[in-house]
Structure formats: structure tokens, C-alpha cells
C-alpha positions as CSV (number, residue, x, y, z in Angstrom):
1,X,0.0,0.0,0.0
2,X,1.3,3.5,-0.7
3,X,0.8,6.9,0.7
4,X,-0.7,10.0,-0.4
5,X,0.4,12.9,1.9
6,X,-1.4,16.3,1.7
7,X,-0.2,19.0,3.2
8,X,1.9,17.0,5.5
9,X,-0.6,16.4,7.9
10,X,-3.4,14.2,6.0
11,X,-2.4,10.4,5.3
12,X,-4.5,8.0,2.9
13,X,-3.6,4.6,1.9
14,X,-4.1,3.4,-1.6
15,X,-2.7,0.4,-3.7
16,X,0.6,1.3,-5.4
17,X,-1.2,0.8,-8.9
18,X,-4.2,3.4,-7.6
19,X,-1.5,6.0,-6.1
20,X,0.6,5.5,-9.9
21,X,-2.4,6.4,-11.9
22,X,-4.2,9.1,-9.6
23,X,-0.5,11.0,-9.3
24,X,-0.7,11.2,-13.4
25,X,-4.1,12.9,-13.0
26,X,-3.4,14.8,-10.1
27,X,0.1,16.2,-11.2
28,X,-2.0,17.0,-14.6
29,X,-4.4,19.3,-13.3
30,X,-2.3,21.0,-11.0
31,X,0.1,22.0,-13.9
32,X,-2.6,23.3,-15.4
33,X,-3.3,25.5,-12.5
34,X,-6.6,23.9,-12.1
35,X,-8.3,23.4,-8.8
36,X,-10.4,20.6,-7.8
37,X,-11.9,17.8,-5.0
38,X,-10.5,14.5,-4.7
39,X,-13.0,12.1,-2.6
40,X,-12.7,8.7,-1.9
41,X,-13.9,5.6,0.4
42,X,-12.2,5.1,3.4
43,X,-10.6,1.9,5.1
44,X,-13.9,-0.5,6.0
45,X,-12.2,-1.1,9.5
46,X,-11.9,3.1,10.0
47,X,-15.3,3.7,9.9
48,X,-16.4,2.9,6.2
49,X,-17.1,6.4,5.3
50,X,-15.3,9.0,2.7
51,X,-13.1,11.7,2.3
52,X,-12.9,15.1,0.5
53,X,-9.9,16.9,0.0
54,X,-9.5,20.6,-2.1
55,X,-6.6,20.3,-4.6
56,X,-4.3,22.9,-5.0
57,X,-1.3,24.1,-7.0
58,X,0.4,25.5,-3.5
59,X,-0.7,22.8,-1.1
60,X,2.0,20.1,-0.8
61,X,1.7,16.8,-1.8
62,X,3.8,13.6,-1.6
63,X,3.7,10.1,-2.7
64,X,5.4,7.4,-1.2
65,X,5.2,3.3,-2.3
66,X,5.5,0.5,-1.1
67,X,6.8,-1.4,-3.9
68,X,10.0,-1.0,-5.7
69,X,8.7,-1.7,-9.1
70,X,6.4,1.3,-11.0
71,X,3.2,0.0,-11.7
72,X,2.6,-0.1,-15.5
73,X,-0.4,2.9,-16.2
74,X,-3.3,2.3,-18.6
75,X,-4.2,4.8,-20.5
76,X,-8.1,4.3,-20.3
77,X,-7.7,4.1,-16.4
78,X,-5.8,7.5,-16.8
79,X,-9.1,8.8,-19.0
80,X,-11.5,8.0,-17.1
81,X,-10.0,9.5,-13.9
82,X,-9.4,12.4,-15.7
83,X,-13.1,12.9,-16.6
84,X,-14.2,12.6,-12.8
85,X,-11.5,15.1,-12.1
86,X,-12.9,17.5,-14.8
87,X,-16.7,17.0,-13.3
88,X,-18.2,19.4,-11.0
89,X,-17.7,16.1,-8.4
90,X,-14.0,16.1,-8.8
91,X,-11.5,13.4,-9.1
92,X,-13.0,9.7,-7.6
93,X,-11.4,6.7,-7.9
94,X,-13.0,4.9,-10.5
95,X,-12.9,0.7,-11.3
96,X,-9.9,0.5,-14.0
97,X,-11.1,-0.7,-17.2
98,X,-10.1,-4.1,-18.8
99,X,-7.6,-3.6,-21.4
100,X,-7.0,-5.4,-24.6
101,X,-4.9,-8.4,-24.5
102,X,-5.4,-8.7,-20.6
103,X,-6.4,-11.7,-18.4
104,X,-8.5,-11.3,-15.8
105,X,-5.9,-11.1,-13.7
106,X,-4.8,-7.5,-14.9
107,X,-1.4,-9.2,-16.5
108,X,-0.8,-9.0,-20.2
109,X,-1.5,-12.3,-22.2
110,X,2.3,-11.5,-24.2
């Protein structure tokens, strides 16, 4: 599991491949100089509930994972974050879509 700080005082556990793709989004609207919420579910065993968090160009962020390897992104997860990020909603973590020439599994067939 790896770590998405905010402003050095807000902690939120996601899977390495979740924290990979949602940096991609996140670091693209915020180079843009765009502004926006970020909302997910919470840990089941902390109460089962969600948080919100305002995304800003001067609020710190960091990202730290747990595995050694980078996951590899897919493109059409990347999209369809993006378009939650762009709604008046903001950014949610959305299921990642099957890609061509995957298993069930989410490893390639080659």
C-alpha cells in the first residue's frame, strides 16, 4: 500500500497501482493551475465512510510506495479519472477498465 500525503498532515492509503495512476491525474491538473476535489472511500475497518480533499497548486503533496517496481499505467484508467477530475464532483477513484490483451488477472497475455 502506498501513501498520499497532503499538506503534510493528511495520510490515505491506496494500492501502489491506484497512487501511480491518480499522481498522473493529479500532477495533470495541477500544472494546469486547475483546482479541484479528490474524494474517496475510506478503510472499511476506519469507519467505512469517505473523504474530501480541495486540490491545490500550493498545497504540498507527496507520494510514497511500497513497492520498488512502477506500476505499469493504462491509458483508459488515466481517462476515465481524468473525466471525474474534470466534473463538478472532482476526481474519484473509478474501477480500472479491462484492457485489450489482458487476463483477468490485470497481466498482459504476451
Amino acid at each position: 500500500m502506498g501513501k498520499l500525503t497532503y499538506d503534510s498532515s493528511l495520510t490515505a492509503d491506496f494500492d501502489d497501482r491506484v497512487l501511480a495512476h491518480i499522481q498522473v491525474v493529479i500532477g495533470a491538473k495541477l500544472r494546469r493551475g486547475e483546482c479541484f476535489y479528490f474524494t474517496w472511500r475510506d478503510d472499511p475497518q476506519g469507519g467505512d465512510g469517505r473523504s474530501t480533499i480541495w486540490m491545490h497548486p500550493s498545497i504540498p503533496l507527496a507520494y510514497k510506495y511500497f513497492g520498488g517496481r512502477s506500476p505499469s499505467l493504462n491509458r483508459d484508467w488515466i481517462e476515465a479519472l481524468m473525466l471525474t477530475a474534470n466534473s463538478s464532483g472532482g476526481l474519484q477513484i473509478v474501477p480500472e477498465p479491462h484492457r485489450l490483451g489482458s487476463t483477468s488477472n490485470g497481466k498482459d497475455d504476451s
